[in-house]
C-alpha positions in Angstrom: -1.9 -1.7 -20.4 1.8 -3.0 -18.8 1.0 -6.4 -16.7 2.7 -6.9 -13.8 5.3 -9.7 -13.2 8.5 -10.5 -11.8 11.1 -11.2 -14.6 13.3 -14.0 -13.5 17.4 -13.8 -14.8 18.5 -16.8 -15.9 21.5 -18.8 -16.9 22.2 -19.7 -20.0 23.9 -23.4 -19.9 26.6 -24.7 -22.4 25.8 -25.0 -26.0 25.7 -29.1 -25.6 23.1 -28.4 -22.9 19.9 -29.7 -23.9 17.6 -27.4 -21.4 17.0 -24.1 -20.3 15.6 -23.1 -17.2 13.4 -20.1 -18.5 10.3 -17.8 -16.8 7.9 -15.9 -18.3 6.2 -15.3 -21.9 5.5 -11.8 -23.2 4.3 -9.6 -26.1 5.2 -6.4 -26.3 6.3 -3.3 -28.6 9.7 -2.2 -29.4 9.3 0.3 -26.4 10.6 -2.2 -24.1 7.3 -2.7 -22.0 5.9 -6.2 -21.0 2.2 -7.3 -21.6 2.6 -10.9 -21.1 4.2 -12.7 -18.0 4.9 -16.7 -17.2 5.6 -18.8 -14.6 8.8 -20.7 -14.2 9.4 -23.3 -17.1 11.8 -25.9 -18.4 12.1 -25.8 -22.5 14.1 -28.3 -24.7 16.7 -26.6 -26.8 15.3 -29.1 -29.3 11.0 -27.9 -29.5 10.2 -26.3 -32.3 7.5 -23.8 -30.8 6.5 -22.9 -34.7 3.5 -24.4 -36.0 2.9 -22.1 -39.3 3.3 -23.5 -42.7 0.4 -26.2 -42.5 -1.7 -26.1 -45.5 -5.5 -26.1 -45.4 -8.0 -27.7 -47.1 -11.1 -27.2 -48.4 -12.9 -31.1 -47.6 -13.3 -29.9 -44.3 -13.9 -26.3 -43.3 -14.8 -27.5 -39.7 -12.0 -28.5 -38.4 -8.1 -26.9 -37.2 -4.9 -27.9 -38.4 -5.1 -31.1 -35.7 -8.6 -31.0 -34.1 -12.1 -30.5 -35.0 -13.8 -27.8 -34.1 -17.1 -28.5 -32.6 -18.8 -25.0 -33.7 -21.7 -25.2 -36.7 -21.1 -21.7 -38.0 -18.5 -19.6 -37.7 -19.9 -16.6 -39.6 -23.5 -16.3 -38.7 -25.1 -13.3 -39.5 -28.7 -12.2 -38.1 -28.7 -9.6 -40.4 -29.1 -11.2 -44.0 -25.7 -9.8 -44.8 -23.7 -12.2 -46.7 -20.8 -12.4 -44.9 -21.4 -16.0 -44.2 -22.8 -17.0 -47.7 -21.1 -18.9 -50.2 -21.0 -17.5 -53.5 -20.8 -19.8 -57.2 -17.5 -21.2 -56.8 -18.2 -22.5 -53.6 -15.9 -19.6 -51.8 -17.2 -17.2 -49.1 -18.9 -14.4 -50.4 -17.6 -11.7 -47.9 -19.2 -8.4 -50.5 -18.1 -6.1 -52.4 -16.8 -2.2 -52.0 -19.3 -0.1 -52.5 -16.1 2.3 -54.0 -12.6 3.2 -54.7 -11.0 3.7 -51.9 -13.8 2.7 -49.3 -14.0 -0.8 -47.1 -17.7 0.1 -47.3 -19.9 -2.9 -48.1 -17.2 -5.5 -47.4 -18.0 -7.7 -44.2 -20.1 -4.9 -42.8 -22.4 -7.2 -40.4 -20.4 -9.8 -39.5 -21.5 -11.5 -36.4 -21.1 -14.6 -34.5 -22.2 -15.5 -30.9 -21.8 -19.7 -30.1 -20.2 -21.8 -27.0 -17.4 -22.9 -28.2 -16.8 -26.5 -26.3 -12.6 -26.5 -26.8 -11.8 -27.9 -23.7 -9.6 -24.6 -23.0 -12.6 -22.5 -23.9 -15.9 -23.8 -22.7 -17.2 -20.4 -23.2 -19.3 -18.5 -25.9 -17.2 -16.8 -29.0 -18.8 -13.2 -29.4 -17.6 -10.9 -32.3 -19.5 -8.2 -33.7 -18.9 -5.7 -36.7 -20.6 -3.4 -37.8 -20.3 0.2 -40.7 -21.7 2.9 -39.4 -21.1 6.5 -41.1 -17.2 6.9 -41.7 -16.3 3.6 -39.1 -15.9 -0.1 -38.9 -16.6 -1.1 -35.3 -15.8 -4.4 -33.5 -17.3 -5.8 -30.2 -16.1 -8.7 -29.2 -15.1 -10.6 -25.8 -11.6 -12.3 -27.2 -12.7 -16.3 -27.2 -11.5 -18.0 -30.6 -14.2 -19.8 -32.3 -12.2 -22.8 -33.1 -10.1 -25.3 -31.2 -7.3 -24.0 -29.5 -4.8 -25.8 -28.0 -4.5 -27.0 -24.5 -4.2 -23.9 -22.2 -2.3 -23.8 -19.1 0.6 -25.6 -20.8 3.9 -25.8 -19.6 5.4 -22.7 -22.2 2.4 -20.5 -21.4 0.5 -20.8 -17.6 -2.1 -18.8 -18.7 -6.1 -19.6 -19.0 -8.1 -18.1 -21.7 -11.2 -16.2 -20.2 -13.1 -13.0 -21.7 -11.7 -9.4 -22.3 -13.9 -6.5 -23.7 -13.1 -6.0 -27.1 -14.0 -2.0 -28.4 -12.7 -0.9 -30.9 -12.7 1.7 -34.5 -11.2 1.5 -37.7 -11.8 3.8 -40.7 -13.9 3.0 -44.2 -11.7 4.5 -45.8 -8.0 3.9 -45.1 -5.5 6.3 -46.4 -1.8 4.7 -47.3 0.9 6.9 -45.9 4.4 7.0 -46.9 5.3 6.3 -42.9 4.8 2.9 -40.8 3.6 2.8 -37.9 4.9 0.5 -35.4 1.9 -1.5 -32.8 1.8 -4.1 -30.4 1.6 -4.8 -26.4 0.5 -1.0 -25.4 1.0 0.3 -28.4 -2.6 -1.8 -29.3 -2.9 -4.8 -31.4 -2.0 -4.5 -35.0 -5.6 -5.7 -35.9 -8.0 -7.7 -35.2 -9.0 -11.7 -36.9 -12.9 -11.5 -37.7 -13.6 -13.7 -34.7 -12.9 -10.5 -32.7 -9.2 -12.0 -31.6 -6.3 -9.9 -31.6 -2.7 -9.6 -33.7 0.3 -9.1 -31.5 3.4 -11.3 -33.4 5.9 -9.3 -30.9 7.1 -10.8 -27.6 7.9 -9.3 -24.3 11.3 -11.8 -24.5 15.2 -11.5 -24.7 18.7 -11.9 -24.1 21.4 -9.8 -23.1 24.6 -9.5 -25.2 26.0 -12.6 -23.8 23.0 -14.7 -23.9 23.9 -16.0 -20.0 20.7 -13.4 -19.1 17.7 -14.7 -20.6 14.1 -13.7 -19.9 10.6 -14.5 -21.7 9.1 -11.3 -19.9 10.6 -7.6 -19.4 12.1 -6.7 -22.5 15.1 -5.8 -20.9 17.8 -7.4 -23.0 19.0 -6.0 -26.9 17.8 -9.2 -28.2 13.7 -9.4 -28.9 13.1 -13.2 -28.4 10.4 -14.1 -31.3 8.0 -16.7 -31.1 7.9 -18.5 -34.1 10.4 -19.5 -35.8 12.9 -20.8 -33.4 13.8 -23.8 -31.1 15.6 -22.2 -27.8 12.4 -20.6 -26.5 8.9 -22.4 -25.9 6.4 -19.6 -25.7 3.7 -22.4 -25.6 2.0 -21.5 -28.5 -0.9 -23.9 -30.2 -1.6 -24.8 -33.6 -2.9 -21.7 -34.5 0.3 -19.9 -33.5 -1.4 -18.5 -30.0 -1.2 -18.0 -26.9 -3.0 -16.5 -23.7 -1.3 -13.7 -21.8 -2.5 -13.0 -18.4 -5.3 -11.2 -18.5 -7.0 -14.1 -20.1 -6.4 -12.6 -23.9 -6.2 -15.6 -26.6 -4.2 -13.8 -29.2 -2.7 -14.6 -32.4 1.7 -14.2 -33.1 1.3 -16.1 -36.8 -1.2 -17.9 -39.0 -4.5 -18.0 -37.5 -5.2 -21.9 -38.7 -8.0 -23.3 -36.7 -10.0 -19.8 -38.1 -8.7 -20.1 -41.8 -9.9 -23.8 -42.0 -13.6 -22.4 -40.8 -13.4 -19.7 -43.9 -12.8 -22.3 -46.4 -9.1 -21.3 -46.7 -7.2 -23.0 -49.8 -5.3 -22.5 -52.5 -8.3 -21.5 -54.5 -9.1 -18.3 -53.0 -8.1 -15.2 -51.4 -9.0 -15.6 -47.8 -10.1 -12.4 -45.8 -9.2 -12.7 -42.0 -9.7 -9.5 -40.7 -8.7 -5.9 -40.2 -5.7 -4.1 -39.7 -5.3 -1.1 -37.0 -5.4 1.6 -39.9 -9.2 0.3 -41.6 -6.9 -2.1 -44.5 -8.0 -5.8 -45.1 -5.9 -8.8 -43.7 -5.6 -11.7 -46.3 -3.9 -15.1 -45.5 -1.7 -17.4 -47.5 -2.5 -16.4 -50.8 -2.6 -14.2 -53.2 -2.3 -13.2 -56.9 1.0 -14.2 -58.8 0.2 -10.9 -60.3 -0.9 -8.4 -57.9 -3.2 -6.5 -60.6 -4.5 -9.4 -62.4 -7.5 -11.4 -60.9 -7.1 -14.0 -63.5 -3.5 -15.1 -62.5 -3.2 -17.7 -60.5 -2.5 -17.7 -56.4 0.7 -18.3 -55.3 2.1 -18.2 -51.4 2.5 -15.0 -50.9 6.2 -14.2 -48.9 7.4 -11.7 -47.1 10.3 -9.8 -47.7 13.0 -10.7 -44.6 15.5 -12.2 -45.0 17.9 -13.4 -42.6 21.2 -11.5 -41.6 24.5 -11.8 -43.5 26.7 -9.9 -41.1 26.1 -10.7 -37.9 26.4 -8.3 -35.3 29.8 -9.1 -32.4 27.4 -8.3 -30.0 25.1 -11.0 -30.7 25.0 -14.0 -28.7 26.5 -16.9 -30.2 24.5 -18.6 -33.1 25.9 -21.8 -31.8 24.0 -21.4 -29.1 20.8 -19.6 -30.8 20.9 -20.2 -34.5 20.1 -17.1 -36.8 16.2 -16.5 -36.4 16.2 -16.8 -33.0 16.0 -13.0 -32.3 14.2 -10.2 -34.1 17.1 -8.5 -35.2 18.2 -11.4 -36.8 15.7 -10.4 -39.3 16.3 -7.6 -42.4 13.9 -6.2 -45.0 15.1 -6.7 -48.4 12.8 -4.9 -51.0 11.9 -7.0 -53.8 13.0 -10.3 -51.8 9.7 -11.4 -51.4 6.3 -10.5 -52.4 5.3 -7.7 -49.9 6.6 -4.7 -48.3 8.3 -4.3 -44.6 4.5 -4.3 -43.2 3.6 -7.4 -44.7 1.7 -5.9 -46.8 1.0 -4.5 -51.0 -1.4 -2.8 -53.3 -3.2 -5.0 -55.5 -6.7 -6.3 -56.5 -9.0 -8.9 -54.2 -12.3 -10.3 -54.8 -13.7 -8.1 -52.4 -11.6 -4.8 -53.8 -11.2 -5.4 -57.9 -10.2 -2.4 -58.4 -7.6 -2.7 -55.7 -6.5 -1.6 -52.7 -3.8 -2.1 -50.1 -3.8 -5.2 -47.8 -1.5 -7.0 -45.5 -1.0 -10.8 -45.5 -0.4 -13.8 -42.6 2.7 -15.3 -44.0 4.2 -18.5 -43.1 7.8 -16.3 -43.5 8.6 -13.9 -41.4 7.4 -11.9 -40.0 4.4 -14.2 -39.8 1.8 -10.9 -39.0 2.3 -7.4 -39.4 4.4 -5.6 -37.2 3.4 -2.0 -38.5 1.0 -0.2 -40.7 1.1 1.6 -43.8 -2.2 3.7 -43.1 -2.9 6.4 -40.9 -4.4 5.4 -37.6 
């Protein structure tokens, strides 16, 4: 649904300036709509606003990127389900498919309900999911079950509260030869397990010249991003979040504070969540060898790369280096590791016999901006 708020022009000063005066912070689809909204806002030319590319490790699943996490369990499941078991290697043993071309039996009753006492949260983390017949189902309220960051800040003056989370995704996926393009009111790309939602677009952007610059509206040619750049603070924590107005916590890039409470490493495929059209979400890693479980992980990339012929229209990369903008961004096939949804076919512990997934990169573009199955 489009969230009201006044989008504020503003000025862009000289190239030696070292502020801009900016309002608003947004996420929205390519349809030019706003979801997110700010208040006014001073940002240092200077602040990198992206925190992806930490590493985690495996001596202490507890705690985020910078903070511990006060919650015990992260995965508890009333059920006897093991989607919060560890199996022989000491990874998380999130099941198996019950069969080719099916999600069934993978994370099918995974649950978690605790307070989570992140001073920006004080509230209880809900996230249901459930298999029933031909559907995956999630009910959720939205609150992260790690620490988040602090929330109002000055890039983002919104407080994280609950939001009612419904939602249906198919058992068995079907890989089309189209993408489909989500975010803002398009509906989130997917969903983390923890019942928060993907949306790695932003509402932001400049005009031509760059002197018109706005964090909400969509109005200009150029799609600010949120990682990835140092002219725009979108107030974003360690876990590459945010809060839009309505109170939603929501993840633009690498979800850090939850990977840490899955164990993440560089021993393991890591299952996050679930993408809009029923496919798994993996982070980090991968196989060097897509259809060999025995090769070893590697960081999977993604494949854009930066522009080489920048557009006249563009305002000036001395002023907002390349990166800045989405369209500074091109897929090149075989660049990188995955596809222009972030995404490949290949075998996971959960899916030996393989299936299509889509990673969180620490490249661009950080989440997938579109899907490969049908919705």
């Amino acid at each position: 649904m489009k969230q009201g708020s006044i989008v504020h022009n503003i000025s862009v000063l000289t190239a030696s300036a070292a502020m801009l005066m900016l309002t608003g912070c947004g996420s929205s689809s390519s349809d030019n709509t706003q979801t997110e909204s700010t208040t006014q806002q001073s940002v240092n030319n200077t602040a990198d606003t992206s925190t992806s590319g930490s590493t985690i490790s495996t001596s202490d699943t507890s705690n985020n990127t910078s903070t511990s996490d006060s919650t015990s369990d992260t995965n508890t499941d009333n059920s006897g389900d093991t989607s919060g078991g560890t199996d022989s290697s000491g990874g998380v043993d999130n099941g198996t498919a019950t069969a080719s071309g099916s999600t069934d039996g993978v994370l099918c009753d995974y649950f978690h309900n605790e307070f989570n006492d992140s001073a920006s949260v004080q509230a209880t983390s809900n996230a249901d999911w459930n298999c029933t017949g031909s559907a995956r189902t999630l009910t959720a309220n939205g609150i992260p079950d790690h620490q988040t960051g602090t929330f109002p800040n000055p890039g983002n003056p919104n407080t994280i509260g609950e939001t009612s989370v419904s939602i249906s995704y198919s058992l068995t996926p079907t890989k089309t030869e189209t993408t489909s393009t989500l975010g803002g009111p398009r509906g989130a790309t997917g969903y983390v397990l923890n019942g928060v939602k993907i949306d790695a677009n932003t509402a932001g952007s400049c005009d031509d010249s760059g002197n018109d610059c706005s964090l909400v509206g969509n109005t200009g040619s150029w799609s600010i991003e949120a990682l990835g750049q140092t002219s725009f603070d979108f107030g974003t924590d360690d876990n590459n979040a945010h809060v839009q107005p309505d109170g939603s916590y929501h993840y633009h890039g690498m979800p850090e504070g939850f990977i840490a409470l899955r164990g993440g490493s560089d021993t393991t495929m890591t299952l996050i969540g679930w993408a809009a059209d029923g496919f798994p979400i993996y982070a980090r890693y991968g196989y060097s060898d897509a259809d060999d479980a025995q090769s070893a992980l590697k960081v999977i990339t993604g494949s854009y790369q930066l522009v080489e012929n920048v557009s006249s229209n563009r305002p000036s990369t001395s002023v907002y280096a390349l990166g800045t903008f989405a369209q500074d961004w091109e897929y090149v096939a075989g660049s990188g590791d995955l596809d222009e949804c972030n995404g490949r076919f290949g075998v996971t512990p959960e899916f030996p016999e393989g299936i299509y997934h889509y990673y969180a990169t620490d490249s661009y573009p950080y989440f997938q901006r579109c899907v490969k199955g049908e919705i």
